[in-house]
BADO-941290 format. One record per residue (C-alpha): x, y, z. Coordinates in steps of 0.5 Angstrom, whole numbers, plus 2048, in hexadecimal, padded with zeros to 3 digits. Layout:
# BADO-941290
XYZ/...
This chain:
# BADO-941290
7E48B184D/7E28B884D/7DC8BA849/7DC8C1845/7D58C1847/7D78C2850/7DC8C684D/7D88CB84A/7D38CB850/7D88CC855/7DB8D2850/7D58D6850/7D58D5859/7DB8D8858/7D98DE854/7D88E385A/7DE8E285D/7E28E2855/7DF8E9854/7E18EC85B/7E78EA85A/7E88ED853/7E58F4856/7EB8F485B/7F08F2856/7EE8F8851/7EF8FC855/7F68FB857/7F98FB851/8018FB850/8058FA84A/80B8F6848/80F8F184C/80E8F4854/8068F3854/8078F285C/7FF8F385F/7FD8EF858/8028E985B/8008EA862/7F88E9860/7F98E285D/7FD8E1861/7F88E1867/7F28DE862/7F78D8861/7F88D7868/7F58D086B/7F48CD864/7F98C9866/7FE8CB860/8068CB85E/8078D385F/80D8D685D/80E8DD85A/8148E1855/81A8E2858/81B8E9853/8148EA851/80D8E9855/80B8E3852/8078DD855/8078D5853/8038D1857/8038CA855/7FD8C4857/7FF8BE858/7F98B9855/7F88B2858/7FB8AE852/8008AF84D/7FF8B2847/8008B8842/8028BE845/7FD8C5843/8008CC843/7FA8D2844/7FD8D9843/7F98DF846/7FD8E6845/7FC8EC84B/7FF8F2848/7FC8F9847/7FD8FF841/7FF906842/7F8908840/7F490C845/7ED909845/7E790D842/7E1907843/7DE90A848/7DE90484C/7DC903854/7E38FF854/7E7904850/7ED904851/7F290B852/7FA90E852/7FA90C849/7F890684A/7F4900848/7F28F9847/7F18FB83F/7F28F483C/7EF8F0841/7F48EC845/7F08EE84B/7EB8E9848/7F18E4846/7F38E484E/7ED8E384F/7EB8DD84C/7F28D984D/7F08DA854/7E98D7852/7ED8D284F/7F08D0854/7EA8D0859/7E78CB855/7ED8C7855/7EF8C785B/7E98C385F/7EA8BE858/7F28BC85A/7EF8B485B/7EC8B4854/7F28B8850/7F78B284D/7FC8B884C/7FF8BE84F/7FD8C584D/8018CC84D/7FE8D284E/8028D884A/8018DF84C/8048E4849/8078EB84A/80A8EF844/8068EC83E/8068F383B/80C8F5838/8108F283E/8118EB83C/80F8E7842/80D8E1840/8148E083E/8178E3844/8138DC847/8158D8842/81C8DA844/81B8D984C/8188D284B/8108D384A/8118CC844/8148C8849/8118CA84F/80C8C4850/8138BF84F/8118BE848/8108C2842/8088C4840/8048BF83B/8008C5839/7FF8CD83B/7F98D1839/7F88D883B/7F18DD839/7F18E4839/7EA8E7839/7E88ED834/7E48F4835/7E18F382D/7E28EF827/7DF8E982B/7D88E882D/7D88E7834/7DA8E0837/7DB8DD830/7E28DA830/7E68DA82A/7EE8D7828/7F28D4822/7F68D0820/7FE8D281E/7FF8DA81E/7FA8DC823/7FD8E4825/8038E6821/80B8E8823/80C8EE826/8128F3824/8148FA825/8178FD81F/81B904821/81E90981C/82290F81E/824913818/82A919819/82A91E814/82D926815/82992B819/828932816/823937815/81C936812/81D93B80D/823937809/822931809/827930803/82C932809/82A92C80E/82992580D/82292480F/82091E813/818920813/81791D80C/81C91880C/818915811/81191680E/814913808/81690E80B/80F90D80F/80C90C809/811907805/81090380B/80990280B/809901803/8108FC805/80A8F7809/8058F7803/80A8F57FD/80F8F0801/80A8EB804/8048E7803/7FE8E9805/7FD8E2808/8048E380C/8038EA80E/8078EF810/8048F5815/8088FB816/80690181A/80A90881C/80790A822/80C90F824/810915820/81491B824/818920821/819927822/81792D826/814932822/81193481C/817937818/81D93381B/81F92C817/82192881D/82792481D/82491D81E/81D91A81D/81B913821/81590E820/813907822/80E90281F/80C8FB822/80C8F681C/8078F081D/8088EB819/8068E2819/80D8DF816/8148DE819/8158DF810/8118E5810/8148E8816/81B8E7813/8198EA80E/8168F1811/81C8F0816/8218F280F/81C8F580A/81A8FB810/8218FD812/8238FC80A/81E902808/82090780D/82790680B/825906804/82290E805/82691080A/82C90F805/828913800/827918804/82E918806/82B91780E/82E912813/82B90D815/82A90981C/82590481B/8238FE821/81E8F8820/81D8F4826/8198EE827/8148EE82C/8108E882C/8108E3828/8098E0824/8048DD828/8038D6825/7FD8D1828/7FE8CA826/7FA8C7822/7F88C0826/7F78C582C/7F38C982A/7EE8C5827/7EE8C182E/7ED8C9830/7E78CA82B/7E48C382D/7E58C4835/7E18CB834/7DC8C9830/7DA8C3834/7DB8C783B/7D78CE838/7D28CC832/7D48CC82B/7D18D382B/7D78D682F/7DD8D482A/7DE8D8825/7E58D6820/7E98DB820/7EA8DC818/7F08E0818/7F68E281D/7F78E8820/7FD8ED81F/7FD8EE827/8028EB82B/8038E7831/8098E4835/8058DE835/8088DC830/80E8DB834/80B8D6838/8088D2831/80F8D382E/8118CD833/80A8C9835/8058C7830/7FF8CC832/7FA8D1830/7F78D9830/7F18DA831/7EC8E0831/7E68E2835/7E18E6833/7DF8EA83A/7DC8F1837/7D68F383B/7CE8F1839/7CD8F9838/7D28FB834/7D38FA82C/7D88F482B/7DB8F7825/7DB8FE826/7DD8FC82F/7E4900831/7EA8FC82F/7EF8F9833/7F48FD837/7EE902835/7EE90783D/7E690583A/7E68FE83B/7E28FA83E/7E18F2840/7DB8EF842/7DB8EB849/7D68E7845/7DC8E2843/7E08E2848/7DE8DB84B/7DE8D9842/7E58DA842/7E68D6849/7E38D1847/7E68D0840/7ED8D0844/7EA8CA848/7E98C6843/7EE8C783E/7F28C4844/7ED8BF846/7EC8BD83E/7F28BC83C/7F58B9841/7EF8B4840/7F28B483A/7F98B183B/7FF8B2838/
């Protein structure tokens, strides 16, 4: 039986090697689907580990299953690798360049699924079921953990998963190597609400000879924010955010047409009908008394992340006794950012989590933010991560089920 002490022991050797190789990756960063240097690197750390490797067929995906000595509970790990479009401005000696960078910390993800695997690899004798290491490209906006369900991820052992976790460090808001999750709604749905509004064009000195589509879409701007404080509860909301307006060409031309997109968050199948109806409803209700046309879109994105109970108080447990009470902290509310993790604990019982990775000299409450060019994680608790991926796996399959 694998012990967490030799566990933690064993991670803190590996810690030098850990940090190398996130530098390096930092500095490929590559977005979306095709991250083909990304893929290459773990790739080439994963080989001699003995594992079942196979890579995406239309994305570049990489599943490596370990096969445990004795039959058990199937564990899946996710480690996302994508980048931002963000030019970097940490002032790192690892920055990377060409617009853009690791500003979410999935090169610390990567990482510390390496680890994992590091860890687990010498410990197949001991294992009492199989372990799936699921890195993935495209989690920004590109919907990949889909794309790996589509291509066979969920069955890649011969068996659908028991369990799925995932960490995700963070830049602020977390102190430093404290972990944190919940149970249910841990992350909100993700949507993309986006309104065209065709008026008639004229000459800024007579609007009364045109219909202008300028006002109609700031009226309608502000009814959607009112729409989202009256039409739901507050302890089932609603975020709605316009991100996005463009219209017209100079000052004194009323343009044709105005557009404007909004990410709408919300943490309930039932409220995101709602806003789904309700959104488009106001904007057709305004363009029509304005005697505008309306083309209105609502797209779902991801769904909400939902963390099972039972797992994660088998998380909150496994975290406390393998890094000291001191370093979990519950999570009291969701969070309206989104994940296509959520894809994966559609299907297998699992749980988010976060990691606070914001470095000992900065502010934790006033540290750039997530996909900030500014953003910076601390190498301190890379072999944190590494380890609690380890014995998650380790814990749960112990565990039975």
């Amino acid at each position: 039986m694998t012990s967490l002490s030799t566990l933690l022991d064993d991670a803190r050797a590996l810690h030098p090697d850990l940090v190398q190789i996130r530098h390096d990756l930092h500095q490929i960063p590559e977005l979306g689907l095709q991250l083909p240097r990304t893929q290459e690197r773990v790739l080439s750390e994963l080989d001699g580990l003995g594992l079942e490797v196979s890579t995406g067929e239309s994305v570049s995906s990489v599943t490596a299953v370990l096969r445990g000595a004795r039959p058990g509970p199937t564990v899946l790990l996710r480690g996302d690798m994508d980048a931002l479009p963000v030019a970097e401005e940490t002032g790192l000696d690892f920055a990377a360049g060409d617009g853009r960078m690791h500003a979410c910390g999935h090169d610390l993800h990567t990482t510390m699924l390496l680890g994992a695997a590091k860890l687990l690899a010498p410990r197949r004798d001991q294992l009492a079921g199989d372990v799936v290491f699921m890195f993935q490209p495209g989690e920004e906006g590109y919907d990949g953990a889909a794309r790996m369900i589509e291509e066979g991820l969920l069955e890649a052992s011969g068996r659908k998963p028991d369990a799925a976790y995932a960490l995700h460090v963070m830049s602020s808001w977390i102190k430093r190597g404290v972990f944190t999750t919940r149970g249910g709604p841990m992350l909100s749905a993700s949507n993309r609400l986006r309104v065209t509004v065709r008026g008639r064009g004229g000459h800024g000195s007579a609007p009364f000879r045109a219909v202008d589509p300028v006002p109609v879409a700031c009226e309608m701007v502000t009814a959607l924010q009112s729409f989202v404080t009256r039409r739901f509860d507050i302890f089932d909301p609603v975020v709605l955010t316009v991100g996005m307006i463009h219209g017209g060409t100079q000052e004194n031309v009323i343009p044709d047409e105005v557009t404007f997109a909004a990410t709408v968050r919300s943490f309930s199948p039932e409220a995101q009908a709602v806003v789904k109806d309700g959104s488009i409803r106001v904007c057709e209700g305004i363009a029509a008394a304005h005697g505008a046309e309306l083309d209105a879109e609502f797209v779902e994105l991801y769904p909400v992340t939902v963390n099972d109970v039972a797992e994660t108080s088998f998380v909150t447990d496994t975290l406390r006794e393998l890094h000291g009470e001191e370093r979990f902290a519950p999570a009291p509310n969701p969070v309206a950012g989104s994940e296509d993790f959520s894809r994966v604990l559609d299907e297998v019982p699992g749980a988010m989590i976060a990691l606070g990775a914001c470095p000992a000299d900065l502010d934790v409450a006033n540290a750039p933010n997530n996909h900030s060019p500014r953003a910076q994680f601390d190498d301190a608790v890379l072999g944190d991560g590494a380890v609690a991926y380890a014995a998650l796996a380790v814990q749960r399959q112990q565990s039975g089920g």
